[in-house]
C-alpha positions in Angstrom: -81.8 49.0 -52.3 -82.5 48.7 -48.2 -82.9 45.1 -48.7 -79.7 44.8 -50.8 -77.6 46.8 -47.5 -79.4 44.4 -45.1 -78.9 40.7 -46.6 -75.1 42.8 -47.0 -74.7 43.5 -43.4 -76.0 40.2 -42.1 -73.5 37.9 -44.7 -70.9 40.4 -43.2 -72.1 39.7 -39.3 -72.7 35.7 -40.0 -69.0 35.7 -41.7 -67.4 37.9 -38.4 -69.2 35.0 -35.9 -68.1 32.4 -38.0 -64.3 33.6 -38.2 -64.3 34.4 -34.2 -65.9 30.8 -33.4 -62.9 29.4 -35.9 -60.3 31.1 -33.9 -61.6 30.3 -30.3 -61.8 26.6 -31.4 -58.5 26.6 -32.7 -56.9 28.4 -29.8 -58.6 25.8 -27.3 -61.2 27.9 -25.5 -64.2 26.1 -23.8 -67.3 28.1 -25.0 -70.0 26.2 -23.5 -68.1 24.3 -20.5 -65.7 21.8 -20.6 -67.2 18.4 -20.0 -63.9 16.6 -19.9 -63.0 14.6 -17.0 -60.2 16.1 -14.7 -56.8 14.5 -13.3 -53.7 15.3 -11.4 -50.3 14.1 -11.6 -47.3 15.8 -9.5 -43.6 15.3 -10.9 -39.8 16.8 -9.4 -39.8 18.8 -12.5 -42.2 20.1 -15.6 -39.4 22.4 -17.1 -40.6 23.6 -20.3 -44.6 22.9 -20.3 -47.2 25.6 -20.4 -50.5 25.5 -19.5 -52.8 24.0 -22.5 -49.8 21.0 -23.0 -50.7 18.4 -25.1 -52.2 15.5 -23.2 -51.5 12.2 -25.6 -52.1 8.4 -25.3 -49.8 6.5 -27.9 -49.3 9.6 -29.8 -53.2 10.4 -30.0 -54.4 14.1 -28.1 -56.6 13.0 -25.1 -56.4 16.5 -23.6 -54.6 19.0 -22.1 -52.5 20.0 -19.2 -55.2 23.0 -17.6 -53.2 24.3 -14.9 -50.1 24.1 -12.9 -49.3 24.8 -9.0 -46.4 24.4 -7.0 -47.3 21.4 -4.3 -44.8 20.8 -1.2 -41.7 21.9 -3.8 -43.5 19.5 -6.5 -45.3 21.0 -9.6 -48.7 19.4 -9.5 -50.8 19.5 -12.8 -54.3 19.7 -13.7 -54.8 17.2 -16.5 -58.2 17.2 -18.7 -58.7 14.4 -20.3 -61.7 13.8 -22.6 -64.6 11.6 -21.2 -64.3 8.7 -23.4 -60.9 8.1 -22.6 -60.4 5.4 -19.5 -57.4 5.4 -17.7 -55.9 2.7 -15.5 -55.5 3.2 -11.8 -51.4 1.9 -12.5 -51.1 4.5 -15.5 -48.1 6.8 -15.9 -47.6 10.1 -17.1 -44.3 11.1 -18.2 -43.0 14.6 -19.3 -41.6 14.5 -23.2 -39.9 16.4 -25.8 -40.8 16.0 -29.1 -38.0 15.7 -30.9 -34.6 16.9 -29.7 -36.2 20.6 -29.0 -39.5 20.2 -29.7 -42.3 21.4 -27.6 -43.0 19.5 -24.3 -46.1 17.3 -23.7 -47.4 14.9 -21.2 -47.4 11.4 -22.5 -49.9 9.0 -20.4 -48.8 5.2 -20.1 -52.0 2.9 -19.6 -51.0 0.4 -16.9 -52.5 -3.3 -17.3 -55.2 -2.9 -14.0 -58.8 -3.7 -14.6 -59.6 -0.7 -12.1 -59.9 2.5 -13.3 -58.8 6.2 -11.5 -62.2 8.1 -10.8 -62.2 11.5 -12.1 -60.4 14.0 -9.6 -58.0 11.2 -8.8 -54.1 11.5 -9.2 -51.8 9.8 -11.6 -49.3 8.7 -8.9 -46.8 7.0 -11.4 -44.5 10.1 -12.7 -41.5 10.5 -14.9 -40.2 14.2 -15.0 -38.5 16.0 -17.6 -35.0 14.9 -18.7 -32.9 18.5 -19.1 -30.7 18.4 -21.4 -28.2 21.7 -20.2 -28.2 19.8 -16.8 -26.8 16.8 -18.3 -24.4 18.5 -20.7 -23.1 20.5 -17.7 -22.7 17.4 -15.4 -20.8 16.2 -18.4 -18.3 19.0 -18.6 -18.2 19.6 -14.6 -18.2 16.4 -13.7 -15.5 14.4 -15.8 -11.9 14.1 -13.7 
């Protein structure tokens, strides 16, 4: 009977560590480090992305988007990209929406230069979000 509890007990523990390691994974948390290679781009405006964006290259996840500060009135953000992705010293990262409301991502442009950004280097090509209320309103406010 005692070895019946125990085998019991330690199915039930293996299961519990196997459904907490599926739900860290899937909710993007670094256990053991995170080995991938960091960037920084600063744009006019990020409106609408969160820390742990989606990072893509032609519509493949690269990374994410780790952090976000405010830099001489310019949002500045920390971009993780894994370490078997090269990127282009003449690269540009642009701010999208997928779809017309869709969530917001950073979508990276590889340039055509032979020389590649170190790691800790910045993305200096930008393109900020487009926001759609300021349009509509400089539409409406704005027509004589």
């Amino acid at each position: 009977m005692k070895r019946t509890e125990f085998y019991t007990g330690l199915f039930i523990v293996f299961g519990l560590f196997c459904f907490a390691w599926v739900a860290l994974s899937l909710g993007g948390l670094r256990m053991w480090g995170d080995s991938r290679t960091v960037y920084f781009a600063e744009f006019q405006s990020v409106s609408g992305i969160r820390p742990g964006a989606v990072v893509e290259i032609a519509g493949v996840q690269v990374g994410n988007a780790t952090k976000l500060d405010l830099k001489d009135s310019r949002a500045r953000l920390e971009l993780r990209i894994n370490p078997e992705v090269s990127i282009p010293a003449d690269s540009v990262a642009s701010v999208r929406t997928r779809g017309l409301i869709g969530e917001k991502f950073i979508k990276l442009t590889p340039g055509g230069e032979d020389t590649l950004l170190q790691p800790g280097a910045e993305i200096v090509e930008t393109e900020s979000v487009v926001d759609l209320e300021e349009l509509i309103g400089k539409f409406i406010y704005d027509k004589k």
